[in-house]
C-alpha positions in Angstrom: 49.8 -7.0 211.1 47.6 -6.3 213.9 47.9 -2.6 215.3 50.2 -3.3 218.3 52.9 -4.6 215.3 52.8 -0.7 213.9 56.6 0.2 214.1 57.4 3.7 215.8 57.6 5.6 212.5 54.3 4.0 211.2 52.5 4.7 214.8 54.0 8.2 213.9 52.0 8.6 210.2 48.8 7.6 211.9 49.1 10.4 214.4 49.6 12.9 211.4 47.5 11.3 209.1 44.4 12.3 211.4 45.6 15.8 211.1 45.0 16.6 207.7 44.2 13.5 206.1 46.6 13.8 203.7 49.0 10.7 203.4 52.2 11.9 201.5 52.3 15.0 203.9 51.5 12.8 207.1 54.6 10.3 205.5 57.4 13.5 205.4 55.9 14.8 208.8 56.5 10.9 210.3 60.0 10.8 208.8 59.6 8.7 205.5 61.2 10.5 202.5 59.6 13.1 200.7 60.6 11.4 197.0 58.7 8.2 198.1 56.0 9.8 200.6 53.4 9.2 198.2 53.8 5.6 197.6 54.5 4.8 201.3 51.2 6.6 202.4 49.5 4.4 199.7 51.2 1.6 201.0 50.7 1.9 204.9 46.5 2.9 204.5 45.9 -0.7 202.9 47.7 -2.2 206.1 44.8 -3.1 208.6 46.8 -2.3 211.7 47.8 1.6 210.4 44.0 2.0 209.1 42.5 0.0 212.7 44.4 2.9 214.7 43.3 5.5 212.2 39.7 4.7 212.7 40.8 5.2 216.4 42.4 8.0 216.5 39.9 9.5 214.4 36.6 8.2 217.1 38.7 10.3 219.8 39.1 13.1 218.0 35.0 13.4 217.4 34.3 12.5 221.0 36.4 14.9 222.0 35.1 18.1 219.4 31.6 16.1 220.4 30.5 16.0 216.3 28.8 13.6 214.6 28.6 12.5 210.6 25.4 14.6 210.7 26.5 17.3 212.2 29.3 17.7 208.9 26.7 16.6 206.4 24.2 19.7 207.7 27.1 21.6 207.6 28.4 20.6 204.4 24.7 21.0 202.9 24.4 24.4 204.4 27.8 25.8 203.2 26.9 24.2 199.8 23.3 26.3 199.8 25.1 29.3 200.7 27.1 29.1 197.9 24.9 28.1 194.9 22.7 31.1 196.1 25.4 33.3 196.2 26.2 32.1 192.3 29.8 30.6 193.4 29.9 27.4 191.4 33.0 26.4 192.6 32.8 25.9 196.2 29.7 24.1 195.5 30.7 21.8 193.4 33.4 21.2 196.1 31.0 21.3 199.0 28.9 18.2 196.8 32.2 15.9 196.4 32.8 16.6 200.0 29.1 15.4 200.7 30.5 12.3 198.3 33.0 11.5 199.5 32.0 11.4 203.0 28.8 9.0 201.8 31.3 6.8 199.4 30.0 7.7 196.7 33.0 8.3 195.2 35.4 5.5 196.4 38.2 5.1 194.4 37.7 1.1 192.9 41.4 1.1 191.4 42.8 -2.6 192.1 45.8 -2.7 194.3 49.0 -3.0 191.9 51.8 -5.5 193.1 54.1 -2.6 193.9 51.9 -1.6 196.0 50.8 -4.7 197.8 54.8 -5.2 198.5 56.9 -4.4 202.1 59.7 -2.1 200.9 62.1 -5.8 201.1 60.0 -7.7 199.1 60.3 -4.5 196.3 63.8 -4.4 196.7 64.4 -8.1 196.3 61.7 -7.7 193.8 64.0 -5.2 191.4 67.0 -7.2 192.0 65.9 -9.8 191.0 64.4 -8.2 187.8 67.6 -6.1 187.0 70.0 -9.3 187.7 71.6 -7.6 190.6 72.6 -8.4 194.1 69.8 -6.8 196.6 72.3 -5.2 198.7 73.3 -3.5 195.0 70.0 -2.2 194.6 69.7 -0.9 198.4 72.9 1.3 197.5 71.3 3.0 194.4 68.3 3.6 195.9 69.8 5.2 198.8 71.8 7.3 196.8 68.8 8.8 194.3 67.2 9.4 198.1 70.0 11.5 199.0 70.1 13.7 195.3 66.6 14.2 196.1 67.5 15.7 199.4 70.2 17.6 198.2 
C-alpha cells in the first residue's frame, strides 16, 4: 500500500495522529470506533503508506515550528536537570524515557501477532471460518457488540 492508496478515513488518522501521537485517540477523532480504536491504530502504523505520510506530516510540522531533534533533546536534558535538582524524581524519570524514547532506546521488539498483521476482511473471514459460520454472520455480530458499545 503505497501512501496515495490511504483511504479517506486512514488519510484522516494520519492527520490526528501527528497531533498528539496517540493512536487509539487519533482512531476515534478519524471516525473508527472507540471499542476497536486501539487495535486499528496498531494496525494502520505497521502499514507503510499511513507511517510514509506520518513521517511527512511530521517533517512539515518541524519546518514549520523551525526545531530540530537537538533542539528537544537540550530541552528534554534541561527540563530533566531542573528537576533532579529540584528533588522531583518523577518528572525526571519521565523526562529520561522521553530522552529514550526519542533515541530508540526503548523500542518496543514485540513480534507482530497474526491479528494484527490482518485487513479487518481477512479477520472477519478469519473468525468465520474458525467459529464455522457464514462471514456475513459474523459481520452481523460484530456490528451489533459495536453498537452496545455505543449505546
Amino acid at each position: 500500500m503505497t501512501e496515495r492508496d490511504l483511504s479517506p478515513r486512514e488519510a484522516r488518522f494520519c492527520e490526528e495522529y501527528v497531533v498528539d501521537q496517540v493512536g487509539s485517540k487519533a482512531a476515534v477523532r478519524a471516525g473508527y470506533s472507540e471499542a476497536t480504536a486501539k487495535q486499528i491504530a496498531c494496525r494502520l502504523l505497521k502499514r507503510p503508506g499511513v507511517q510514509k505520510r506520518i513521517e511527512q506530516r511530521q517533517a512539515e510540522r518541524r519546518n514549520r515550528v523551525q526545531i530540530s531533534a537537538d533542539d528537544v533533546i537540550r530541552q528534554v536534558r534541561e527540563d530533566h536537570d531542573k528537576a533532579v535538582a529540584l528533588g522531583q524524581m518523577g518528572p525526571a524519570v519521565k523526562s529520561t524515557e522521553n530522552l529514550g524514547r526519542h533515541l530508540g532506546i526503548f523500542k518496543e521488539d514485540r513480534p507482530q501477532s497474526q491479528a494484527e498483521a490482518m485487513s479487518d476482511d481477512e479477520l472477519i473471514k478469519f473468525i468465520a471460518k474458525g467459529m464455522d459460520m457464514p462471514v456475513e454472520e459474523v459481520r452481523k455480530k460484530l456490528r451489533r457488540a459495536d453498537l452496545k458499545e455505543v449505546g
